[in-house]
RODODREN-306510 format. One record per residue (C-alpha): residue number from 0; residue in one letter; chain; y, x, z. Coordinates in steps of 0.2 Angstrom, whole numbers. Layout:
# RODODREN-306510
{r NUM,"A","A",{Y,X,Z}}
...
//
This chain:
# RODODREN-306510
{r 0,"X","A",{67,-58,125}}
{r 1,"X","A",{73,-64,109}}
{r 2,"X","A",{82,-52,98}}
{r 3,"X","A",{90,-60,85}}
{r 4,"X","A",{99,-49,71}}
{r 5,"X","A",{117,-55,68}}
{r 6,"X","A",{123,-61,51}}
{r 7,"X","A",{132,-51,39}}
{r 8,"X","A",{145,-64,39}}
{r 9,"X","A",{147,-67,56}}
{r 10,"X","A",{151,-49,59}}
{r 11,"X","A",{168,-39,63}}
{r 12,"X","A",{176,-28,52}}
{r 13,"X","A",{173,-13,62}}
{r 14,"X","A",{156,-17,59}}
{r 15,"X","A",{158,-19,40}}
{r 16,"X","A",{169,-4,39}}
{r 17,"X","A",{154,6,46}}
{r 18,"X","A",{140,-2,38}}
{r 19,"X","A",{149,3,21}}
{r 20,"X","A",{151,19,28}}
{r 21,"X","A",{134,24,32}}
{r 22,"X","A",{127,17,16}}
{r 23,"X","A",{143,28,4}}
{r 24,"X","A",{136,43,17}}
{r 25,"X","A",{115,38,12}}
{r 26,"X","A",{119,36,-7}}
{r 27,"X","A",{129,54,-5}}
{r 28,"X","A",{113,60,3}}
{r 29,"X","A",{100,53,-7}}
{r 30,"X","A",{109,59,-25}}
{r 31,"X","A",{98,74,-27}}
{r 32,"X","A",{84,76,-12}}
{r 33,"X","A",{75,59,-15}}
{r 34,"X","A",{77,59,-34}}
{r 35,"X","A",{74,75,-36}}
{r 36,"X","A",{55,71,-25}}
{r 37,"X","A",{56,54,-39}}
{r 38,"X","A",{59,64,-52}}
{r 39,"X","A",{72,53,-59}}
{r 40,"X","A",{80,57,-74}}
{r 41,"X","A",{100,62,-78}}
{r 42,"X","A",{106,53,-94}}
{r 43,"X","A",{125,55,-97}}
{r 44,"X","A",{129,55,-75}}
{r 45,"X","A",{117,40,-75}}
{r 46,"X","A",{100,42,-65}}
{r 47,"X","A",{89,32,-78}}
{r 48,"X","A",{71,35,-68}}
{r 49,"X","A",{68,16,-61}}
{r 50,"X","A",{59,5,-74}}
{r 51,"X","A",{59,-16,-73}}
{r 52,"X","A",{46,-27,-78}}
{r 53,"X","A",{50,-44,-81}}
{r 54,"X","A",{37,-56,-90}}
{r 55,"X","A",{39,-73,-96}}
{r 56,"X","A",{30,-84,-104}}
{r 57,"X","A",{31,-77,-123}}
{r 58,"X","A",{28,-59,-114}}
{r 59,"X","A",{36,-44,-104}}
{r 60,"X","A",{51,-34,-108}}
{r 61,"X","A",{55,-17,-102}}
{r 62,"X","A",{74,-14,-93}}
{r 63,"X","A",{80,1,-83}}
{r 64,"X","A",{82,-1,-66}}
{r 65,"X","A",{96,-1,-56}}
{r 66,"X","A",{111,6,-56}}
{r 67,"X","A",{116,-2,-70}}
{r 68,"X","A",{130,4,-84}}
{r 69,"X","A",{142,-9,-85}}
{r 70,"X","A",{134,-19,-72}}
{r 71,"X","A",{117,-25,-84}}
{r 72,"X","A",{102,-16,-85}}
{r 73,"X","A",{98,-11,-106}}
{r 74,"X","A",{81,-15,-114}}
{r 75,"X","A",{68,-1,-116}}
{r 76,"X","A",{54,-11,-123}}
{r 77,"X","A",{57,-28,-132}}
{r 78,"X","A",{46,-45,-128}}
{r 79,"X","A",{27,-38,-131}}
{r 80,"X","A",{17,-52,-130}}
{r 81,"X","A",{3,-54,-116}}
{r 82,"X","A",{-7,-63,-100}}
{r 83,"X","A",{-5,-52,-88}}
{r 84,"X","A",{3,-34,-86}}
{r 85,"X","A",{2,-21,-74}}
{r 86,"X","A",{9,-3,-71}}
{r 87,"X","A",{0,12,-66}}
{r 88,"X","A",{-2,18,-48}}
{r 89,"X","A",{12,33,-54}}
{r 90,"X","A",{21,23,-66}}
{r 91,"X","A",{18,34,-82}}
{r 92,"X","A",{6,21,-89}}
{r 93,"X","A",{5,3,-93}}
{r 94,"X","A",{-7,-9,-94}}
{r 95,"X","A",{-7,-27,-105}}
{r 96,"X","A",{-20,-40,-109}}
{r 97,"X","A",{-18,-52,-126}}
{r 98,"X","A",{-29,-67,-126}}
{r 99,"X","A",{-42,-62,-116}}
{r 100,"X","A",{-52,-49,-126}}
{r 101,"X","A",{-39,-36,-131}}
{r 102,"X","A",{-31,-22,-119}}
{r 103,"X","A",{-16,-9,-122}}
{r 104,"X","A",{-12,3,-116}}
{r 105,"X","A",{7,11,-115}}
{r 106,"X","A",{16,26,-112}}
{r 107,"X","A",{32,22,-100}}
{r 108,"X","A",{42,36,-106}}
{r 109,"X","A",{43,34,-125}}
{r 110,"X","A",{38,15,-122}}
{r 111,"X","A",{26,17,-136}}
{r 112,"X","A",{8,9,-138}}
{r 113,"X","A",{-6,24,-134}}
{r 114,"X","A",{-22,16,-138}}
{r 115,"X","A",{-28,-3,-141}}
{r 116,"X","A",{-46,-9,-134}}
{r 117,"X","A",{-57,-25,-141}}
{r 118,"X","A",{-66,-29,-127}}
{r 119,"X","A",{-77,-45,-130}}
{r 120,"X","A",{-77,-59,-113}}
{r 121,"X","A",{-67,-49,-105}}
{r 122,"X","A",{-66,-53,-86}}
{r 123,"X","A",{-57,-41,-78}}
{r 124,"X","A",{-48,-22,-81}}
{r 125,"X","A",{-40,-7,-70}}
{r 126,"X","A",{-30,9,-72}}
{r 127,"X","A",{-33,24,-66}}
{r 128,"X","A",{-20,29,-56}}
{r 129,"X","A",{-12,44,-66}}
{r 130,"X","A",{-17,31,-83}}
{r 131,"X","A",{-31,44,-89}}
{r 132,"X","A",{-44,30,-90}}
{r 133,"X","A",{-46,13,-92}}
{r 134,"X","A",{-59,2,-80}}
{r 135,"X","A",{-66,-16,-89}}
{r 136,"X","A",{-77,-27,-83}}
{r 137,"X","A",{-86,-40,-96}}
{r 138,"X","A",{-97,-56,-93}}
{r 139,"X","A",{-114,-49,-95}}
{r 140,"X","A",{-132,-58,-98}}
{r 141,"X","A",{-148,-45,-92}}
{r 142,"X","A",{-147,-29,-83}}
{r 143,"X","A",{-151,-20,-97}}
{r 144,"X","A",{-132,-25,-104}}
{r 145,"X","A",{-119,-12,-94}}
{r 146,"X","A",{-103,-23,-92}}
{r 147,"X","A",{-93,-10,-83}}
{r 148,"X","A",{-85,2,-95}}
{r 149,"X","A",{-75,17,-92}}
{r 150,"X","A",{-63,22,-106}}
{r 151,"X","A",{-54,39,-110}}
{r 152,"X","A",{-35,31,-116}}
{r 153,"X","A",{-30,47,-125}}
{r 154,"X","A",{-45,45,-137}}
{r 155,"X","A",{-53,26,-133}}
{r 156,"X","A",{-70,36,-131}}
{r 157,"X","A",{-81,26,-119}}
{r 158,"X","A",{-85,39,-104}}
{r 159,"X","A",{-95,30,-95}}
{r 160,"X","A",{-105,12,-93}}
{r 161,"X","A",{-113,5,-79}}
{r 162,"X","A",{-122,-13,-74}}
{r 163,"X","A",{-112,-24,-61}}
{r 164,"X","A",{-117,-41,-57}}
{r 165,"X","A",{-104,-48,-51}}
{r 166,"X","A",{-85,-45,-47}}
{r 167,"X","A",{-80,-46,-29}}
{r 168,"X","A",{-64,-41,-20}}
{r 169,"X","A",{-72,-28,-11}}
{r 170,"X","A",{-82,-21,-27}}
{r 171,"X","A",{-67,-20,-42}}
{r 172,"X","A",{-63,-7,-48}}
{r 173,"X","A",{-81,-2,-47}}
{r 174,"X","A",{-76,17,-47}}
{r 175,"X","A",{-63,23,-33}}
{r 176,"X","A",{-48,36,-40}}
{r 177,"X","A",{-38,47,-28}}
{r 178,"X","A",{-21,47,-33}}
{r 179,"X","A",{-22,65,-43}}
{r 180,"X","A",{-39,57,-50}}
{r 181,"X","A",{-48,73,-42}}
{r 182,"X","A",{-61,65,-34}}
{r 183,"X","A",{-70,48,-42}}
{r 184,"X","A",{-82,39,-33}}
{r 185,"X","A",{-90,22,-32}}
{r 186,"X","A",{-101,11,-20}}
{r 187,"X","A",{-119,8,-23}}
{r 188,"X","A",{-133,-1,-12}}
{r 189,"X","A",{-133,9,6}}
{r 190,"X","A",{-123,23,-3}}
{r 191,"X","A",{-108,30,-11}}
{r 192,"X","A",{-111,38,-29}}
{r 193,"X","A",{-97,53,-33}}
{r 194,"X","A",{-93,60,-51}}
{r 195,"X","A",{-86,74,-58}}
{r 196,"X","A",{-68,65,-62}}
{r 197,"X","A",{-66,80,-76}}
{r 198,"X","A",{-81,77,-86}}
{r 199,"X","A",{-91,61,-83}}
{r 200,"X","A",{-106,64,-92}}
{r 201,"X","A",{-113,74,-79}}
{r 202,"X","A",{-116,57,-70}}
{r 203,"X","A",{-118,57,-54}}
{r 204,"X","A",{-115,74,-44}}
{r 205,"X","A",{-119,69,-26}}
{r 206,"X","A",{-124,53,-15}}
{r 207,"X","A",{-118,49,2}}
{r 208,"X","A",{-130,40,12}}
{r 209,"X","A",{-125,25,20}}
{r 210,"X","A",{-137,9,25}}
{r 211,"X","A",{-129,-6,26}}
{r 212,"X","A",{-111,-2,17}}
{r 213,"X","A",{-103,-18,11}}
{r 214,"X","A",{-85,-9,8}}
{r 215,"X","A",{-76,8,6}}
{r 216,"X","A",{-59,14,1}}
{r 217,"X","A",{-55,32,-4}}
{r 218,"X","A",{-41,41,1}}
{r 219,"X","A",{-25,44,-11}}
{r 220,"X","A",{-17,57,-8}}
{r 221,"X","A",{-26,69,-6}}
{r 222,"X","A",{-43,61,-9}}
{r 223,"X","A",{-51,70,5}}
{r 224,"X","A",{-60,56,15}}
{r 225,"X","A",{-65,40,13}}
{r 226,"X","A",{-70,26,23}}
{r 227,"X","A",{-85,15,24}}
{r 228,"X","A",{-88,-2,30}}
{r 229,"X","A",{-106,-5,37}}
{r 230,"X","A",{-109,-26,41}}
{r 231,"X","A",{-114,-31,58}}
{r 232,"X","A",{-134,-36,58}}
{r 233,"X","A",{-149,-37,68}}
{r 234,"X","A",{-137,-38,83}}
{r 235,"X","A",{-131,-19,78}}
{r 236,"X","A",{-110,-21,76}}
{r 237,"X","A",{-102,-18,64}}
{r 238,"X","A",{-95,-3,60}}
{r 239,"X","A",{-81,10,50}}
{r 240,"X","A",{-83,27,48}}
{r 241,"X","A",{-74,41,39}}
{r 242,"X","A",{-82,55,30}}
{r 243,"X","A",{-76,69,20}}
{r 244,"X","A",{-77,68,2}}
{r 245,"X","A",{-83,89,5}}
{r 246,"X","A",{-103,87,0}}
{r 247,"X","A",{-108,103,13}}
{r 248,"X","A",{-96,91,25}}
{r 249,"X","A",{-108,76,23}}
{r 250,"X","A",{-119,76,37}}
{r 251,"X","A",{-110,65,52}}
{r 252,"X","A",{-94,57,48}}
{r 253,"X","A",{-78,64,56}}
{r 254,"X","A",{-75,45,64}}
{r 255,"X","A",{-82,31,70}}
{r 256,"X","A",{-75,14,75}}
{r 257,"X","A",{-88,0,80}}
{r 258,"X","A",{-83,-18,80}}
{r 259,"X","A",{-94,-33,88}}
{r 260,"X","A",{-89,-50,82}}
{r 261,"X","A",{-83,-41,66}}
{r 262,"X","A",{-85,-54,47}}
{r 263,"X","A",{-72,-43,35}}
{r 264,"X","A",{-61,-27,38}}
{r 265,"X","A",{-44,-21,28}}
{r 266,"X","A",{-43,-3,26}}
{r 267,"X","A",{-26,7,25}}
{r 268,"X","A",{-24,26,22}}
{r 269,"X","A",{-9,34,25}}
{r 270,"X","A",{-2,48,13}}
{r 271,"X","A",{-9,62,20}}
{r 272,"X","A",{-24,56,21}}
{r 273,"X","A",{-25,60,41}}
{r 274,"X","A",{-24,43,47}}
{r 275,"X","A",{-33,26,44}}
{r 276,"X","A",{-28,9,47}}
{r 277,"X","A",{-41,-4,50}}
{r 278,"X","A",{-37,-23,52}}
{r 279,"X","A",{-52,-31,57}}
{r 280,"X","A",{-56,-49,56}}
{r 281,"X","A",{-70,-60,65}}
{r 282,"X","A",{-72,-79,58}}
{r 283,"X","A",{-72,-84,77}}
{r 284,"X","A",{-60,-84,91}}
{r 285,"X","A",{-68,-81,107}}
{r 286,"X","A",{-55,-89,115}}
{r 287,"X","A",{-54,-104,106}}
{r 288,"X","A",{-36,-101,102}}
{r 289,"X","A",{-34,-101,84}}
{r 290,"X","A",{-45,-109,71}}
{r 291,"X","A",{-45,-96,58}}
{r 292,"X","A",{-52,-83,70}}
{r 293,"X","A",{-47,-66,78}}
{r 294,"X","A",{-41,-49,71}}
{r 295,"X","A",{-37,-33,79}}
{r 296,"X","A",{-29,-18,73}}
{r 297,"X","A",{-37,0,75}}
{r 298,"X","A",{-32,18,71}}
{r 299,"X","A",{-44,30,67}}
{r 300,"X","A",{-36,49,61}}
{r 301,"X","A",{-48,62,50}}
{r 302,"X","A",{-44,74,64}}
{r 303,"X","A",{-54,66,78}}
{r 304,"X","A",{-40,64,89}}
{r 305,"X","A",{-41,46,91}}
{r 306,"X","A",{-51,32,86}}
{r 307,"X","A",{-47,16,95}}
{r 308,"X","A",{-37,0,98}}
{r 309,"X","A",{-17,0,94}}
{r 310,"X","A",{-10,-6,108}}
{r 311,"X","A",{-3,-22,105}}
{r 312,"X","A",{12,-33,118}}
{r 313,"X","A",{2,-49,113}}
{r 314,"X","A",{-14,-59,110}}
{r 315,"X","A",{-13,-66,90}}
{r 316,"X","A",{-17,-62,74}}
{r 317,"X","A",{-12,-45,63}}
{r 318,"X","A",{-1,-53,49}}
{r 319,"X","A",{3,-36,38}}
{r 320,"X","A",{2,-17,38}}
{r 321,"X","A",{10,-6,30}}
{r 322,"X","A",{12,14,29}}
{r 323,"X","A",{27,23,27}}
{r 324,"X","A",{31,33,12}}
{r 325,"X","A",{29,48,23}}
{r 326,"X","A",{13,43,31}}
{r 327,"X","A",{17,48,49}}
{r 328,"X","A",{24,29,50}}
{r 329,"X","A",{18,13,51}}
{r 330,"X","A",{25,-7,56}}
{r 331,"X","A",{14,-20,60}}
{r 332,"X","A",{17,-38,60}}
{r 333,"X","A",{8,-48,72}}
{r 334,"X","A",{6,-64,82}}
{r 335,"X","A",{5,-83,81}}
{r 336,"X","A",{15,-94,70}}
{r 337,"X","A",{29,-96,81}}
{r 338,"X","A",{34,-80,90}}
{r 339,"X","A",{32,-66,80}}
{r 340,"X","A",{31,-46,85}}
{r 341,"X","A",{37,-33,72}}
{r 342,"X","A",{31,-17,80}}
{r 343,"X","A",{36,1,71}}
{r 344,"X","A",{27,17,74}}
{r 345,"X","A",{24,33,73}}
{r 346,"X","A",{6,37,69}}
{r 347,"X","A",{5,54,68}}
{r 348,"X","A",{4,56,86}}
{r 349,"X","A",{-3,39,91}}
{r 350,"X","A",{-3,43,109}}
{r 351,"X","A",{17,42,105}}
{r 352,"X","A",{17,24,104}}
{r 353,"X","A",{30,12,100}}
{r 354,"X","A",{45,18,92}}
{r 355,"X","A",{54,1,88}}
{r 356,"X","A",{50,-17,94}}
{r 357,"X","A",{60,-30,87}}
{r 358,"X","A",{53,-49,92}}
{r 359,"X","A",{57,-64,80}}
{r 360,"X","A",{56,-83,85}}
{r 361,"X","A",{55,-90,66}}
{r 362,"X","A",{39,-91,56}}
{r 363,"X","A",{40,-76,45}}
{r 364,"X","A",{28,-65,33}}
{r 365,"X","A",{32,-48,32}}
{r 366,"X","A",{38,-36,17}}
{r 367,"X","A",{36,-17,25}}
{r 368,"X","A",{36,-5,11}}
{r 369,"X","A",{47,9,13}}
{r 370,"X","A",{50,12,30}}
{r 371,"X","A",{66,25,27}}
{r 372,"X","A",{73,7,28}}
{r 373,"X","A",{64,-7,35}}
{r 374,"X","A",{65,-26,31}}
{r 375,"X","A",{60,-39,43}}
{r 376,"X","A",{59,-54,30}}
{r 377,"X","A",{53,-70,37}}
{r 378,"X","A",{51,-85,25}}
{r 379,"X","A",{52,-102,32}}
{r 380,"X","A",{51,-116,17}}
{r 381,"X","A",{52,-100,5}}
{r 382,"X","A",{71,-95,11}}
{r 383,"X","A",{70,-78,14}}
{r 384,"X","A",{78,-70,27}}
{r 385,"X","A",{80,-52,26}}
{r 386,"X","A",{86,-41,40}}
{r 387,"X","A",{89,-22,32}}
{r 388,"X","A",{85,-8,47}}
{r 389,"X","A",{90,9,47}}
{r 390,"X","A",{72,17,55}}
{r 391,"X","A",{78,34,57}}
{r 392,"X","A",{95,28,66}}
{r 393,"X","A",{86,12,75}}
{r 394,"X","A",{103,1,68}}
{r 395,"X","A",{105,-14,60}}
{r 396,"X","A",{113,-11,42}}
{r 397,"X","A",{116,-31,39}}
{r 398,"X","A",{107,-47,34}}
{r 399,"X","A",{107,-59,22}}
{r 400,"X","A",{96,-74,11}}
{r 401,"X","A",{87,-75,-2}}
{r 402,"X","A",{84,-93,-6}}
{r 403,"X","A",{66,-99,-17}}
{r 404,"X","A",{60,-82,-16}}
{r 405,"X","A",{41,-82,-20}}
{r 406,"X","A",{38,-62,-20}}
{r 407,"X","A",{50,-45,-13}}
{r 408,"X","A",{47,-28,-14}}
{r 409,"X","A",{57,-11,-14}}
{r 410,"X","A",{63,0,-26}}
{r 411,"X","A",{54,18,-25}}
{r 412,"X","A",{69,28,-20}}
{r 413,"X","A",{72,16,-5}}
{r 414,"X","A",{91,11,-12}}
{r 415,"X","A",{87,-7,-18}}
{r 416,"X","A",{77,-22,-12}}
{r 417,"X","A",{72,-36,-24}}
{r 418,"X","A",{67,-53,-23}}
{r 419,"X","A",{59,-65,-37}}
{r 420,"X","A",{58,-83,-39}}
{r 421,"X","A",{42,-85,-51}}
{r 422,"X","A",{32,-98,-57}}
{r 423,"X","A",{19,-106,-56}}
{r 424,"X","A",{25,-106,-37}}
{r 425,"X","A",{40,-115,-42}}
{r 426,"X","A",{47,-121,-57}}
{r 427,"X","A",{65,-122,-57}}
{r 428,"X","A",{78,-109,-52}}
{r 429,"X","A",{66,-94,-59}}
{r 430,"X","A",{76,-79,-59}}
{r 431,"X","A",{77,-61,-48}}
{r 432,"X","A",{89,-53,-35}}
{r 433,"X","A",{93,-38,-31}}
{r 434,"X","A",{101,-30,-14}}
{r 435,"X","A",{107,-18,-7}}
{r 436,"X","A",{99,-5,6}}
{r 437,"X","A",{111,-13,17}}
{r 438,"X","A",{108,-33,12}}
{r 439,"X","A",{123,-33,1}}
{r 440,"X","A",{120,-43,-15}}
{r 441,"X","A",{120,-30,-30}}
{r 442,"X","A",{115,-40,-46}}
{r 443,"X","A",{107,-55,-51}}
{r 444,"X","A",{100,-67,-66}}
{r 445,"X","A",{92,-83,-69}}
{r 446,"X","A",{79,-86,-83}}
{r 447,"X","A",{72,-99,-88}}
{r 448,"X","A",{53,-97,-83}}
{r 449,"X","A",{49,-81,-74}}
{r 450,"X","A",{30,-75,-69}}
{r 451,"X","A",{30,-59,-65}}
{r 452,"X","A",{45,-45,-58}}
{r 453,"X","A",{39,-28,-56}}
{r 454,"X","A",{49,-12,-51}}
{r 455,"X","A",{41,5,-55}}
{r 456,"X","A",{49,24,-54}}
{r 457,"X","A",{51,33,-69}}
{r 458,"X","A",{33,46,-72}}
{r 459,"X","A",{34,62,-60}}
{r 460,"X","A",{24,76,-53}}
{r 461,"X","A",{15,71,-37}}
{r 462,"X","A",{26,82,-24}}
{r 463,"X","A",{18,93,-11}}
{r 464,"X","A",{15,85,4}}
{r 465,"X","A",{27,89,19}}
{r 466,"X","A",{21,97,36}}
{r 467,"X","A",{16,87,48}}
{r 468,"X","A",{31,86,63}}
{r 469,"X","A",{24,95,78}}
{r 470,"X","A",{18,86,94}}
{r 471,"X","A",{35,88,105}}
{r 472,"X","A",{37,78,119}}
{r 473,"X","A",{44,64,117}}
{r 474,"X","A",{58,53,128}}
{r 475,"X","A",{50,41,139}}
{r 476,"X","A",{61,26,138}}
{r 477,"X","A",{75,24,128}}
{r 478,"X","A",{86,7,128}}
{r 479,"X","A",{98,4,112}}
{r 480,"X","A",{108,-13,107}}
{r 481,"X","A",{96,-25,99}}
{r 482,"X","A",{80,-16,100}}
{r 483,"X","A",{69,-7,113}}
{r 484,"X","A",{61,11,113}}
{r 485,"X","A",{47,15,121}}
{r 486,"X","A",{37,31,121}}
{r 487,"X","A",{19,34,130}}
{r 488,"X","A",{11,48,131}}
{r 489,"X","A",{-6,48,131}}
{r 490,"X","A",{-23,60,133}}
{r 491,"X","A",{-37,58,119}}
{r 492,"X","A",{-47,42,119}}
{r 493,"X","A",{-61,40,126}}
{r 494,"X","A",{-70,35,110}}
{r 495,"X","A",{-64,51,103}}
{r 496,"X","A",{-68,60,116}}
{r 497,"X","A",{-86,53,117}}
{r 498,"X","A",{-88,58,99}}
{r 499,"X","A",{-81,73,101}}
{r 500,"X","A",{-95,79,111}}
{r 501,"X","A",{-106,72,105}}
{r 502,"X","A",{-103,82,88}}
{r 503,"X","A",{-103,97,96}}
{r 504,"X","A",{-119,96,106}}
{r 505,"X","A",{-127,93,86}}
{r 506,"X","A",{-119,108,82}}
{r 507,"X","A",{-126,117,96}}
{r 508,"X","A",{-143,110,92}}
{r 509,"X","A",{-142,114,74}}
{r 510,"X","A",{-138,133,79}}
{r 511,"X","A",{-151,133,91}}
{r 512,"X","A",{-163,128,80}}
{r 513,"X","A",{-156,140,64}}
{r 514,"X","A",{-156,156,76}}
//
């Protein structure tokens, strides 16, 4: 059944009149809770906590986000010249490259320059996520050369300096943050290598085993587990498995997911740090369907509860995930070019399976960020077409296009959605758009030349993570206009279950043997 989202134009007034309404009642709503949790600012009655980043071709400039006095957003910083520019994962820190050897770093509330680094053949640099340090990586000649530097950005002291041979995807940065940049750790052959993130010269404080790990990624927030990819070989699959970043918690991983026919995995957390994602991806179709392989999309949770398959409505490939802000979320996009599946759910009871399932007959990418409104964007000949979706009500807030977009994102207080037209990708009609939570255009400008668009909330205080909701029973079907609701309620998996014994006849074993 096709479900097609009406137009913003083609609707009635009633329609409009409550649309208005229910986006005058969230903007009421949202004035203190969720800037409060964004730690947004007050600055003469006008929130001032969102920054812009827009850089052209003779550098970047600094804006406050929206809203906007008098309709235009005011300059914070004025063109800086640089190659490439990125904020840090909370947005109190920035990070530009000049010509390829020189790296600054700045503060994003007094828009100031903190430190400057000369870094000679300079390949490749990170931030932590809070901005404390600063991750190169330099074109080295012998072994005996470390390339990969760590740097303190309050004082540029080198911290610590390592030997990396090459630069892959699935090994830069070379040393993992949580968000708070508690925990530090990195990947080594058949091991992953953990730091005191306080005081690096203590080196290495403990190894976790691990014969045949090819990939990892560390929990954020809180960085309590992390996940380790092992590669299939000798016939063995491949498999993921979750440990705990506790060193006395070490000794058997808390899950385990094996794959057969398994080349490359993607690994999500969710905030919280109870539940993983994994999208894993085989270079061969079995059923000679697709030419660019399979992929299937797993759920694993730190808990133990379940570690399987998510239940998917059709055979095709896993397009995008993407976690809510809350974490007990997540939307999927999947399914062949043609006829995709848009699939919401909520993850902390995965037995409670879909929440919302809207299908699509257009060719489409996704852009799921904030799932406190969710936008189904599909992109045919880069004329994106956004439907805005209230998640909590299951409703329709409106639709619209955004013509030439090249990249989208949301804001981090969930109010605005903004798109970008950006070279190289297309040279003509550069410029950026901002909507609306509820698709209605709110402000929009044309440049010249355009490479980069980037939205970040003002420096705060990570919040304290909420309670997880309780297990209640759930509805079992629901029907609504426009959208189906299905809940299933299911028993732990039999992976889980398996495992779940199988870890308590060990401990039984190791009491046995201790007594």
């Amino acid at each position: 059944m096709t479900l097609a989202p009406p137009s913003v134009s083609s609707a009635s007034s009633p329609d409009l009149e409550r649309t208005r309404r229910v986006s005058q009642a969230f903007d009421e709503a949202i004035s203190t809770v969720r800037r409060d949790e964004l730690g947004l600012q007050v600055d003469g009655g006008v929130y001032v906590g969102l920054l812009m980043l827009a850089r052209e071709p003779q550098g970047f400039s600094l804006w406050n986000g929206p809203p906007f006095d008098n309709g235009q957003p005011k300059v914070k910083l004025e063109r800086v010249p640089c190659t490439t520019v990125k904020f840090s994962e909370n947005g109190a820190r920035l990070m530009v490259t000049k010509n390829g050897t020189s790296v600054s770093v700045y503060d994003c509330k007094s828009y100031t320059e903190i430190r400057s680094f000369e870094i000679p053949s300079l390949l490749s640099a990170a931030l932590s996520p809070c901005g404390t340090y600063l991750q190169t990586f330099q074109k080295s000649t012998t072994p005996q050369e470390k390339n990969v530097v760590l740097w303190n950005t309050e004082t540029g002291a080198s911290v610590y300096q390592q030997f990396q041979k090459n630069m892959l995807k699935t090994t830069w940065p070379s040393i993992h943050f949580s968000s708070d940049e508690s925990v530090a750790c990195r990947m080594a052959t058949n091991e992953i290598q953990f730091f005191d993130a306080g005081d690096f010269s203590k080196g290495i404080v403990h190894r976790l085993r691990i014969p045949g790990v090819v990939a990892m990624e560390l929990s954020k927030s809180p960085g309590s587990h992390v996940a380790a990819f092992v590669a299939e070989s000798k016939g063995i699959p491949a498999s993921v498995q979750i440990f705990s970043c506790n060193k006395d918690a070490q000794a058997q991983p808390v899950a385990r997911r094996s794959f057969f026919r398994c080349s490359t995995v993607q690994l999500h957390w969710n905030c919280g740090s109870s539940g993983l994602l994994v999208v894993a991806h085989s270079d061969v179709d079995k059923t000679n369907q697709s030419y660019y392989g399979e992929s299937k999309l797993n759920y694993l949770t730190t808990d133990g509860s379940h570690e399987g398959l998510v239940p998917l409505s059709k055979e095709g490939p896993v397009h995008d995930v993407q976690w809510s802000s809350s974490g007990s979320e997540f939307a999927a996009v999947y399914g062949c070019i043609l006829s995709l599946l848009l699939w919401l759910y909520r993850a902390y009871v995965l037995d409670t399976v879909v929440v919302l399932q809207i299908c699509f007959l257009d060719s489409s990418k996704s852009c799921l960020q904030e799932l406190r409104y969710l936008t189904r964007s599909a992109t045919p000949y880069l004329t994106l077409e956004q439907a805005f979706w209230d998640c909590s009500e299951k409703k329709l807030l409106g639709a619209t296009k955004a013509e030439w977009s090249v990249t989208s994102e949301w804001s981090p207080d969930g109010r605005y959605f903004m798109t970008a037209t950006t070279a190289p990708r297309l040279q003509i009609d550069n410029g950026i758009k901002i909507f609306h939570h509820n698709g209605s255009l709110f402000f929009k400008k044309m440049f010249d030349k355009l490479y980069q668009l980037r939205i970040k909330n003002h420096p705060k205080p990570q919040p304290s993570l909420p309670p997880r909701p309780s297990r209640n029973p759930l509805p079992t079907v629901l029907l609504m206009p426009s959208m189906l609701l299905q809940f299933r309620m299911r028993e732990m998996s039999k992976n889980a279950l398996r495992n779940k014994k199988r870890r308590e006849k060990q401990k039984e074993k190791k009491a046995a043997e201790s007594a």
